[in-house]
C-alpha positions in Angstrom: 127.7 157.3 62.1 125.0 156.5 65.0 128.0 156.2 67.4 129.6 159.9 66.4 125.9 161.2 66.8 125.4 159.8 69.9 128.8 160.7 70.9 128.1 164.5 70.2 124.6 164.4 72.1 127.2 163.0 75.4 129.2 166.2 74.6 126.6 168.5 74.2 124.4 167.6 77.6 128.5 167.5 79.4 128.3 171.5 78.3 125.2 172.0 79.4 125.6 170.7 82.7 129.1 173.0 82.9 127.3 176.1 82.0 124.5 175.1 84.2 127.0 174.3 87.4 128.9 177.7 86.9 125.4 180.1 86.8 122.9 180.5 89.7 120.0 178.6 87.3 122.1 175.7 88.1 121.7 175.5 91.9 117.9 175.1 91.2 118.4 173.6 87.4 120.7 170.6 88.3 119.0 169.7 91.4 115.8 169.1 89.8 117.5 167.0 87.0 119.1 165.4 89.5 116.1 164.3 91.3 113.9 163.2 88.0 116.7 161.0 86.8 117.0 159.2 90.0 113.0 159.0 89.5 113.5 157.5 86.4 115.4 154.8 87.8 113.6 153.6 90.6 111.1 153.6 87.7 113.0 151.5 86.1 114.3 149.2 88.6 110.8 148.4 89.7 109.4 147.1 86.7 109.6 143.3 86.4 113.0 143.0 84.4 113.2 141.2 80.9 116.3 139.3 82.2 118.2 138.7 85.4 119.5 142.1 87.3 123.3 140.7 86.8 123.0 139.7 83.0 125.6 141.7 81.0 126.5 140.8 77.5 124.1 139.3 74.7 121.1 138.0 75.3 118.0 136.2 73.8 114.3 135.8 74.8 111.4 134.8 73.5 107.8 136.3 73.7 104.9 133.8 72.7 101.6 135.4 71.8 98.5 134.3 70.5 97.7 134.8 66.6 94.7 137.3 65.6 94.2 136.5 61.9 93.6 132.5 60.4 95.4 133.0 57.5 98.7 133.0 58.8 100.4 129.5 58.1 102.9 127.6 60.6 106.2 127.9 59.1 107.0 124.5 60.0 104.6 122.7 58.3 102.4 124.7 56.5 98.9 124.2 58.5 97.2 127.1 60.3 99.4 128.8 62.8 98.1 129.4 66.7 101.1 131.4 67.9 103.6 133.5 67.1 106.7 133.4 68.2 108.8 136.7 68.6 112.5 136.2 69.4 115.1 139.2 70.6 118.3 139.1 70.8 119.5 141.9 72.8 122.7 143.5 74.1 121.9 143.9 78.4 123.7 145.4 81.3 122.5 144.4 84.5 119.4 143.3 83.1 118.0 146.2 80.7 118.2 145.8 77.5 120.4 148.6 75.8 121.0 147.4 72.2 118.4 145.2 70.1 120.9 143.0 68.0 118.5 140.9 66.1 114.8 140.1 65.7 112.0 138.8 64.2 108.4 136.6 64.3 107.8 132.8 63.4 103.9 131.5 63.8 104.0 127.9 64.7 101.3 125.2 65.0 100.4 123.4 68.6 102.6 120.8 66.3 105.5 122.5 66.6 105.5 124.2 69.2 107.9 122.6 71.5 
């Protein structure tokens, strides 16, 4: 279902751009839209990337953070946790994440942490 949506927002925006290419809006219109998407990519390109600029494919990373609350328990062992652990598994091209396959959280001990 998410892919025929999708696929009708593609269509619809392809329509747009017709009806804006054959009218005089267009030559000011398309332009401008032309000029804040390639903004929004130098945005993009500048950040620091989550993976390597040639990555394709699938993806997984690992974001370690420090835990606010002391009742969270390791799930290792059982004693107090210090971090948690959030893991991604993502679906990349050329280093931006497009899809989020899998995630989730684990809070680990100093134990277990390695």
């Amino acid at each position: 279902m998410r892919l025929l949506r999708e696929l009708a927002v593609a269509v619809t925006l392809l329509v747009i751009v017709g009806v804006l290419a054959r009218s005089g809006v267009g030559r000011f219109v398309l332009p401008v839209v032309g000029l804040a998407v390639a903004a929004a990519l130098v945005a993009l390109l500048s950040k620091r990337p989550a993976y390597a600029r040639t990555a394709v494919g699938p993806r997984t990373r690992i974001i370690e953070s420090a835990v606010e609350s002391a009742d969270v328990a390791c799930v290792e062992c059982g004693s107090p946790a210090t971090t948690r652990r959030r893991y991604v598994r993502e679906w990349v091209v050329l280093g931006v994440p497009v899809v989020l396959l899998d995630d989730g959280e684990n809070p680990v001990c100093d134990a277990h942490r390695d």
